[in-house]
C-alpha positions in Angstrom: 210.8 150.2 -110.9 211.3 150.2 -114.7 209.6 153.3 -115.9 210.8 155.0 -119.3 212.8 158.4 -119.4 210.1 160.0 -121.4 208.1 162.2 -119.1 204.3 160.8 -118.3 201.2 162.5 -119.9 199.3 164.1 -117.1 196.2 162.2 -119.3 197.1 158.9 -117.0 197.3 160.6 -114.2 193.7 161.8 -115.2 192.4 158.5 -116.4 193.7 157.0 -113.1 191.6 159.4 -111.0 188.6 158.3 -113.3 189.2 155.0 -112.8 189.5 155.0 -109.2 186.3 157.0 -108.8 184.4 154.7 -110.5 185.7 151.9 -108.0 183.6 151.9 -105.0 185.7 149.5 -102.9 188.9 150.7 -101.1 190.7 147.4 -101.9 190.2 147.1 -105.2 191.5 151.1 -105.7 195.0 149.6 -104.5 196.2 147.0 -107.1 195.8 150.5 -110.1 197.8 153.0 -108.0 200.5 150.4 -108.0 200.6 149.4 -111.1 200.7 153.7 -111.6 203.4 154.2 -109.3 205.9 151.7 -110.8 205.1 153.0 -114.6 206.5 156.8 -113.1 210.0 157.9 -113.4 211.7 158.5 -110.1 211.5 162.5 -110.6 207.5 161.7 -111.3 206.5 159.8 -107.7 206.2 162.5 -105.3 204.9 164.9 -107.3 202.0 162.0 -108.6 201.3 161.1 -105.5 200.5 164.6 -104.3 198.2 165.1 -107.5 196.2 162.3 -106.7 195.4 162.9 -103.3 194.7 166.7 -104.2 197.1 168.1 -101.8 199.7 169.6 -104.7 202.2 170.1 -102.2 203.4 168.2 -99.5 201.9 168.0 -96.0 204.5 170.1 -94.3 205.1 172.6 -97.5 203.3 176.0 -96.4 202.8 177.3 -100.1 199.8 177.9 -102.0 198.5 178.7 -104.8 196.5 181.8 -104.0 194.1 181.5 -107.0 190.4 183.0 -106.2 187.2 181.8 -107.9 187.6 185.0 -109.8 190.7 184.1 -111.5 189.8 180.5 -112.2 186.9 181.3 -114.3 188.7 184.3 -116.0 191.2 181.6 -117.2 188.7 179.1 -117.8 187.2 181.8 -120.2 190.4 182.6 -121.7 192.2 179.2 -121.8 194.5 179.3 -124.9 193.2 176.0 -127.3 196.8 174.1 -128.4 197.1 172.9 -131.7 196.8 168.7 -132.2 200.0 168.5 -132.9 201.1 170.0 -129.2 203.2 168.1 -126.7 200.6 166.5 -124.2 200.5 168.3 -121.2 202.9 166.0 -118.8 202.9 165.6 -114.8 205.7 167.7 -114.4 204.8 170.4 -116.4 201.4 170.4 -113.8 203.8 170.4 -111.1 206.3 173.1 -112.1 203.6 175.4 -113.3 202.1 174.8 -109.8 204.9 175.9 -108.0 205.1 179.0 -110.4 201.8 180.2 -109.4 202.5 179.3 -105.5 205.6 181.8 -106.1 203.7 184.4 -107.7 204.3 187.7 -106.3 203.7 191.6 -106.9 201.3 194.0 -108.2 200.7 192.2 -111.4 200.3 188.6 -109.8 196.6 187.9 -110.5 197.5 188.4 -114.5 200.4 185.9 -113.9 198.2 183.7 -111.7 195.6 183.8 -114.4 198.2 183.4 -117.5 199.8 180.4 -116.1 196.4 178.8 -115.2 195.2 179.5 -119.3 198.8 178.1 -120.3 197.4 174.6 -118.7 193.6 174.6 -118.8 194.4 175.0 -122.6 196.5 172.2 -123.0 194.2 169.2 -121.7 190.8 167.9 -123.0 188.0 168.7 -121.3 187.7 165.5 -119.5 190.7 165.8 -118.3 190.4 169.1 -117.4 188.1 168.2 -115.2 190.6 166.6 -113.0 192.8 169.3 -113.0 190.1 171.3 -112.1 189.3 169.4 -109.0 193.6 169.1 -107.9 193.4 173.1 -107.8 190.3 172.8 -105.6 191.7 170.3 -103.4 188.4 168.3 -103.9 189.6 165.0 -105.7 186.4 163.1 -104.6 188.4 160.4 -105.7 188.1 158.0 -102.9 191.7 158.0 -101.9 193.1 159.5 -98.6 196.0 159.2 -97.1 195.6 155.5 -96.0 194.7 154.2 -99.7 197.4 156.2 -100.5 200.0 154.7 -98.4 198.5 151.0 -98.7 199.2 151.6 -102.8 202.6 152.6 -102.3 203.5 149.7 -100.1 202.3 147.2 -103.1 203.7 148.9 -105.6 207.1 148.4 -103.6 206.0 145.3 -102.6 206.8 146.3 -98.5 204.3 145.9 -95.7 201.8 148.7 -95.2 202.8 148.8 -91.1 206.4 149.7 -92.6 204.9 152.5 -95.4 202.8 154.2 -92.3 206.0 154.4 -90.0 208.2 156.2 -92.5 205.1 158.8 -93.3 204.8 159.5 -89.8 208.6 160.7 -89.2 208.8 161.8 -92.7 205.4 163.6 -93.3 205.6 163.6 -96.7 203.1 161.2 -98.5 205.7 161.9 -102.0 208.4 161.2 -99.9 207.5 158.4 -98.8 206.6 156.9 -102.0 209.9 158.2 -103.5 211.9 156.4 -101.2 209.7 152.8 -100.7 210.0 153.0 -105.1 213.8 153.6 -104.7 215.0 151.9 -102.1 212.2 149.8 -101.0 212.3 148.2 -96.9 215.9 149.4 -96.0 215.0 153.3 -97.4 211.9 152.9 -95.1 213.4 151.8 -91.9 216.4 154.1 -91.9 213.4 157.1 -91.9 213.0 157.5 -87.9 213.6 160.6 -85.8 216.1 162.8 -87.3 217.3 166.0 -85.7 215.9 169.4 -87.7 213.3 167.1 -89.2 209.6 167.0 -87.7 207.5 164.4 -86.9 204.1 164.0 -86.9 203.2 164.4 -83.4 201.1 161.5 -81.2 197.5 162.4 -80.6 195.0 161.4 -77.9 191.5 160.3 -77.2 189.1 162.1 -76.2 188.3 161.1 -72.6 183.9 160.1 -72.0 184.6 159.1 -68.3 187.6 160.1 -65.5 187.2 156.3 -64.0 187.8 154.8 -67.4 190.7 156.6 -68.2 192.4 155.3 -64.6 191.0 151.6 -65.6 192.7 152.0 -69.0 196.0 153.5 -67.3 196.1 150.8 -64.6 195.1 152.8 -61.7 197.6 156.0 -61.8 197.8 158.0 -64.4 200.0 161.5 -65.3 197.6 164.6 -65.7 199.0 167.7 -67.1 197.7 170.8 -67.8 195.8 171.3 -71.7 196.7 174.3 -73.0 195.1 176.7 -75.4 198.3 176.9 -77.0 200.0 175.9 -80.1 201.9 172.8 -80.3 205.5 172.8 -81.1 208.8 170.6 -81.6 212.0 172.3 -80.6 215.2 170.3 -82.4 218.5 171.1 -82.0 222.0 170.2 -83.4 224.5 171.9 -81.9 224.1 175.9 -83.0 221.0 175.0 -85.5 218.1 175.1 -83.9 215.0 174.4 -85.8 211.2 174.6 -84.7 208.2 173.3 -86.2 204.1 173.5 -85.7 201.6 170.7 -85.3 200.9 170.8 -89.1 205.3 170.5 -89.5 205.7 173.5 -90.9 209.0 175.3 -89.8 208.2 178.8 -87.6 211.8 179.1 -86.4 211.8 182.8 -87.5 208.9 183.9 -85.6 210.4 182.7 -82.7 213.5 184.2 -81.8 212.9 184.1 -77.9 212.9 179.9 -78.3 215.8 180.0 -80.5 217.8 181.5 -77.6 216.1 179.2 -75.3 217.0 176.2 -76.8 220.7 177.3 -77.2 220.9 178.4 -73.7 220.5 174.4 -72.6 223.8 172.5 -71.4 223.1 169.7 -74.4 223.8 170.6 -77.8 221.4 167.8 -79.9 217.6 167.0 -78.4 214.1 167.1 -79.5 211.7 168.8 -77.4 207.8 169.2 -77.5 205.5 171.5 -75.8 203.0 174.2 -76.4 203.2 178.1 -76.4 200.7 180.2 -75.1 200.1 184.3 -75.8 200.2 185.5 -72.4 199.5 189.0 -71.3 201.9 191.6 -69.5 200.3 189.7 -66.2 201.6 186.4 -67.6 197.5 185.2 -68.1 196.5 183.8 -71.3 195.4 185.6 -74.5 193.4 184.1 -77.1 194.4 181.6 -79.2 194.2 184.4 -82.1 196.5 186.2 -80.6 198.9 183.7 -80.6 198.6 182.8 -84.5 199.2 186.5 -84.9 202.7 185.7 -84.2 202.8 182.3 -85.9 201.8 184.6 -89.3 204.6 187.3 -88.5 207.8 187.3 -91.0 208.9 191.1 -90.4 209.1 193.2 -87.1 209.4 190.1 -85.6 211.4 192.0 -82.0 208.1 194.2 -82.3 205.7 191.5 -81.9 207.7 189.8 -79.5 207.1 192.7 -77.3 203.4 193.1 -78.3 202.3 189.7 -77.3 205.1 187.8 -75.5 205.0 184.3 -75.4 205.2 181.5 -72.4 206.7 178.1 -73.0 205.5 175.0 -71.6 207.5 171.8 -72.2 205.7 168.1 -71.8 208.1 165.6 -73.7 211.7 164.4 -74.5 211.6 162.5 -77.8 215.8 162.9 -78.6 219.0 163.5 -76.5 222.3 163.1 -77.4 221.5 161.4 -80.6 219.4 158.9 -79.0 215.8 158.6 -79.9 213.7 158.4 -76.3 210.1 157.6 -78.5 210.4 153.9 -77.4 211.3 155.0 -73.6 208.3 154.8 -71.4 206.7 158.4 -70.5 207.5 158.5 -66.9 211.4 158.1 -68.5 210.7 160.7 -71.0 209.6 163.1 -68.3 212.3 162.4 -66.1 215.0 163.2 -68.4 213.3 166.5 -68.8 213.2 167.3 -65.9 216.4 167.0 -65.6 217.2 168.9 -68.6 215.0 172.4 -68.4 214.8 174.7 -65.9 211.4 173.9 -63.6 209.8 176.9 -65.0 208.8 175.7 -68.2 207.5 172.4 -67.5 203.9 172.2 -67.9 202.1 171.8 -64.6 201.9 168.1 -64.1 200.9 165.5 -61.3 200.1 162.0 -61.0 196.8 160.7 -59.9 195.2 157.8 -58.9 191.5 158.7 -58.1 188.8 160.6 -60.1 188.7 163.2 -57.3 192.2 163.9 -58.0 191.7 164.5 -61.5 188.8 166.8 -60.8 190.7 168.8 -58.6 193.4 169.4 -61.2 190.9 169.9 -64.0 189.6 173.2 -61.8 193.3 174.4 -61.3 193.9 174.2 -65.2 190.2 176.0 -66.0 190.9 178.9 -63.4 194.3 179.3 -64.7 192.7 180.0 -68.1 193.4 176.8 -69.9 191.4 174.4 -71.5 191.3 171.0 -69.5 194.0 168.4 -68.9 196.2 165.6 -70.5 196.1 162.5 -68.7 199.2 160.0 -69.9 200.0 156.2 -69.1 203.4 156.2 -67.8 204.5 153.6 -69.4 203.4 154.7 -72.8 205.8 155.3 -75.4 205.4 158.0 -78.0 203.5 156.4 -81.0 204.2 158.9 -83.9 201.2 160.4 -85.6 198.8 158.0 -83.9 196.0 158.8 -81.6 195.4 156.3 -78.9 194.4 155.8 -75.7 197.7 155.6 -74.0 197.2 159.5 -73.8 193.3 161.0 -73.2 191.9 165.0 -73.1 189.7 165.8 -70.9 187.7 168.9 -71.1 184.3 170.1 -69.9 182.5 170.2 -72.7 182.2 168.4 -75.7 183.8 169.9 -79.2 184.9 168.9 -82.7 187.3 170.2 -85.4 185.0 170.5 -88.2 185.7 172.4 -91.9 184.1 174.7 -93.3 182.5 173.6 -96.8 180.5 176.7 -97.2 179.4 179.9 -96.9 176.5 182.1 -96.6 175.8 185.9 -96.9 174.8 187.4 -93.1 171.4 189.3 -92.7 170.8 192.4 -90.2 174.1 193.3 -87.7 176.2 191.0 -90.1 175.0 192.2 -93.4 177.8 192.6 -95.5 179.8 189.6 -94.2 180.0 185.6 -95.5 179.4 185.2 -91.7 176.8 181.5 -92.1 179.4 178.6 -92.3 178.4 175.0 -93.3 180.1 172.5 -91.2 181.4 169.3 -91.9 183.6 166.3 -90.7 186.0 164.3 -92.7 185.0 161.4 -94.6 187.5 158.6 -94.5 186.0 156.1 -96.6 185.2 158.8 -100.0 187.7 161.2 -99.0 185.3 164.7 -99.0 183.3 165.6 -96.4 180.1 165.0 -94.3 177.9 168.3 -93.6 176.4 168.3 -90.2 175.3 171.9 -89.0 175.5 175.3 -89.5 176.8 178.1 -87.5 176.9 182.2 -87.5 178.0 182.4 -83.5 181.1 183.2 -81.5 182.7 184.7 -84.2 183.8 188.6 -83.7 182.9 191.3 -85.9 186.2 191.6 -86.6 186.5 187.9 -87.1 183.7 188.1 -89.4 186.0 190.6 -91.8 188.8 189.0 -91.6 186.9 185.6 -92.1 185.0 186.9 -95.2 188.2 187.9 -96.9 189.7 184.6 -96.6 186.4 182.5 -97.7 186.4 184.7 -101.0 190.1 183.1 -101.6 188.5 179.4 -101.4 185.7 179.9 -103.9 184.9 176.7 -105.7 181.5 178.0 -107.1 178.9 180.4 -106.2 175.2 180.2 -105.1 172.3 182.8 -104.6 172.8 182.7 -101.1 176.7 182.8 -100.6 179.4 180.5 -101.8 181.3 176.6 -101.7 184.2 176.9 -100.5 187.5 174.2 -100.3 187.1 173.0 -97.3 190.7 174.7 -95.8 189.3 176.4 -93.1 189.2 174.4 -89.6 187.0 176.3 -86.4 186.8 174.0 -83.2 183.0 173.9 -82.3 181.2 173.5 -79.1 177.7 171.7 -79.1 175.0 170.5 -77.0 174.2 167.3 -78.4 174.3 165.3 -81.6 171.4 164.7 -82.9 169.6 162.4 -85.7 168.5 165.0 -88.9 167.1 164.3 -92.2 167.7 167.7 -93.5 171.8 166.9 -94.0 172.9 163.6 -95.9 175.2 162.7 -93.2 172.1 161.9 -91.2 173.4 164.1 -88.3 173.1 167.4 -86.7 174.7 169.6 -84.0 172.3 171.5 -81.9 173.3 175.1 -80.5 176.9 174.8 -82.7 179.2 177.7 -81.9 182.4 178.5 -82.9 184.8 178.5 -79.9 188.2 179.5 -82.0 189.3 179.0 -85.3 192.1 176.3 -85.8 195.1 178.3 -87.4 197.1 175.4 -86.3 195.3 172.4 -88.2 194.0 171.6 -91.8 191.6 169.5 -93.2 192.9 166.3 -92.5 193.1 166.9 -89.2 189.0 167.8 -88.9 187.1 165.0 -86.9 186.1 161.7 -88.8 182.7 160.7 -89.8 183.1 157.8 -87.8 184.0 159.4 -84.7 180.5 161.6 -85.1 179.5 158.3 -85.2 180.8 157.1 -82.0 180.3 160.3 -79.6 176.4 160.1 -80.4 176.0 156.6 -80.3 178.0 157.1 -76.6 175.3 160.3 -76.0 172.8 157.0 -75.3 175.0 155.5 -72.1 173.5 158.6 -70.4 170.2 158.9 -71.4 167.3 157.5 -73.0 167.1 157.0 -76.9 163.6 158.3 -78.5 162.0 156.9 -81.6 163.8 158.9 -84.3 167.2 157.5 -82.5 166.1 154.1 -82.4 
């Protein structure tokens, strides 16, 4: 890595998104991001790499930029025209004015918002522009996600792809990553595994079709534990800093004062722990998974909300103790350290079972005690970072998909007033935007519906007759009947009777459900029944 110490025009960033849109296949997109990556200057790579997978920020990095449609085309109206003879807008400048706006605060924020935005818009050509454009709407439309991402790194450091993905699951930081394969190439990579106050992407599970195949896959006994309509969380610790992070690895240790104390009351001094919290009532049942985020949102008054909606701890794993990392242990190790380590009364409600009867019986315990279905786990799997396999399965009773929401419509009659119609879609791994299967106005409150109208106004990408686009930021989990063939949508595919069961404070776009998985869950719909002509 030989770049020069002049800083790069944002105008290759811009003719690199170009060029990789007009490349259909994913394989060719790599040998160009490379040869990108290795032109940029050290200070450059993380923040390129962001910019070219529309994300601005890193994964884990809980700013935003707060701009509304409104603003956008009030700067795009008055974007300030540079003289020729102006510096070329650079990718750092992009960056730092992007973290200016993200930090914009106070009564006369929009104007600043708005300023800064002109400042920029003014000093690109309008093809480029373009591009920028589509990096403020998170809609690159590019053709390159995460993985393309990651595979270009690896060549332009010339490591193995298997050794890229491993570091961006501990590190969770697609710049990051890049920084350090560019700088300090396989050794930088390997030395990124569990670290204490650092999160890691968390393993993920299958969805489970059938209770006997999951025992088949398991080899006969397998460890069911209560699901829980909780958020997920990783507790580290390191001696008197404690440190906890969500699912999406951002840190929430100040909304959580009661597991701060928790984790300092242990014996041990340096562990990682994972579990979920639940909202519970005065009665100790569940609340609603809104409820819950109310907390997650809180930065003041955090003793009062404490006492409003108290919270209930359930631990499941053990991925550090001691400074040793347990991810390569088997579970049923894992689980027995725990044990040992926490008091009984925060271990999620766990058995093991060898027959589907035994599952079943379990499944009813978890449903009546308000929660949402079960974990089953092999016992002898170890804890593959960021990966979904079938080493762990959920099983719930009825079928559901994270889905974003791409667009919004004006309501009619009780919901007049409210963007309250929302087009839903699932991720689209080969182009990178999304696929639109359904729409939905139900399970939503009226208060929902407010809140939920407010916060679609701040993702305006354009605006129709009938309502708005939207960037697709918004994830709502969504219960269906079936999946069905539809010609009306140009994903091919349909929910029938959608309805929104919560939305999913905890996850963003990247974690919506695949195209391909669609895919699979209505071409599995046919082991039970009969296919008709417009399936054939």
């Amino acid at each position: 890595m030989t770049p020069s110490s002049a800083e790069t025009s944002f105008a290759n960033l811009a003719q690199l998104a170009r060029s990789l849109e007009a490349t259909p296949k994913r394989l060719e997109k790599r040998a160009p991001i490379a040869a990108f990556l290795r032109s940029l200057r050290r200070d450059e790579v993380a923040p390129a790499v962001h910019l070219v997978v529309g994300r601005i920020f890193a994964e884990a990095d809980e700013r935003a930029l707060n701009v509304g449609w409104a603003t956008l085309r009030r700067a795009l109206e008055g974007k300030r025209q540079t003289t020729l003879t102006a510096e070329p807008l650079t990718i750092l400048e992009v960056s730092r004015a992007f973290a200016a706006i993200a930090a914009t605060r106070g009564a006369d924020s929009v104007r600043e918002r708005r300023r800064l935005l002109e400042s920029l818009l003014g000093r690109v050509t309008a093809e480029d522009r373009d591009i920028l454009l589509r990096i403020v709407f998170g809609e690159m439309r590019i053709g390159v996600n995460e993985g393309v991402m990651l595979e270009g790194i690896g060549d332009a450091a010339g490591v193995g792809p298997e050794a890229v993905r491993s570091a961006h699951m501990f590190l969770g930081d697609l710049g990051r990553v890049a920084e350090i394969a560019l700088t300090d190439g396989l050794p930088g990579l390997r030395g990124a595994g569990l670290r204490l106050l650092y999160p890691v992407k968390p393993m993920l599970a299958e969805m489970a079709e059938d209770l006997a195949d999951v025992l088949e896959e398991h080899g006969g006994e397998t460890a069911i534990e209560f699901k829980l309509d909780g958020a997920r969380i990783q507790i580290h610790r390191d001696g008197d800093a404690v440190r906890i992070f969500s699912r999406r690895l951002s840190d929430v240790t100040g909304s959580l004062p009661e597991l701060v104390a928790f984790a300092r009351s242990l014996p041990v001094p340096r562990f990682v722990l994972e579990g979920e919290v639940v909202a519970v009532d005065h009665h100790g049942k569940p609340l609603p998974f809104q409820d819950l985020m109310r907390r997650f949102r809180r930065v003041h008054d955090i003793d009062a909300a404490a006492q409003e909606i108290p919270l209930r701890l359930f631990l499941f794993d053990l991925l550090a103790l001691e400074g040793q990392s347990l991810i390569d242990a088997p579970y049923r190790e894992r689980w027995s350290r725990l044990e040992a380590l926490v008091p009984r009364d925060v271990l999620t409600p766990r058995k093991v079972a060898r027959t589907t009867e035994a599952i079943k019986s379990f499944l009813r315990e978890s449903l009546e005690a308000g929660h949402e279905g079960l974990m089953a786990k092999a016992l002898d799997s170890t804890y593959t970072v960021g990966k979904r396999g079938k080493k762990w399965f959920k099983i719930k009773p009825a079928d559901r998909l994270d889905l974003a929401i791409v667009a919004t419509e004006w309501g009619s009659g009780r919901r007049e007033g409210w963007l309250s119609n929302y087009w839903l879609a699932v991720r689209d791994e080969a182009t990178g935007g999304f696929q639109m299967i359904g729409k939905t106005f139900k399970g939503l409150t009226d208060e929902e519906f407010e809140a939920m109208t407010a916060r679609m106004k701040a993702l305006v990408t354009s605006e129709e007759r009938w309502g708005f686009h939207v960037r697709p930021e918004v994830v709502v989990e969504v219960a269906y009947n079936e999946i069905q063939r539809s010609p009306h949508y140009p994903s091919g595919f349909a929910l029938r009777f959608a309805r929104i069961v919560r939305i999913r404070e905890d996850k963003g776009p990247e974690d919506a459900d695949t195209y391909a998985r669609l895919k699979e869950l209505y071409a599995k719909q046919f082991e039970r029944k009969g296919r008709g002509p417009q399936e054939v």
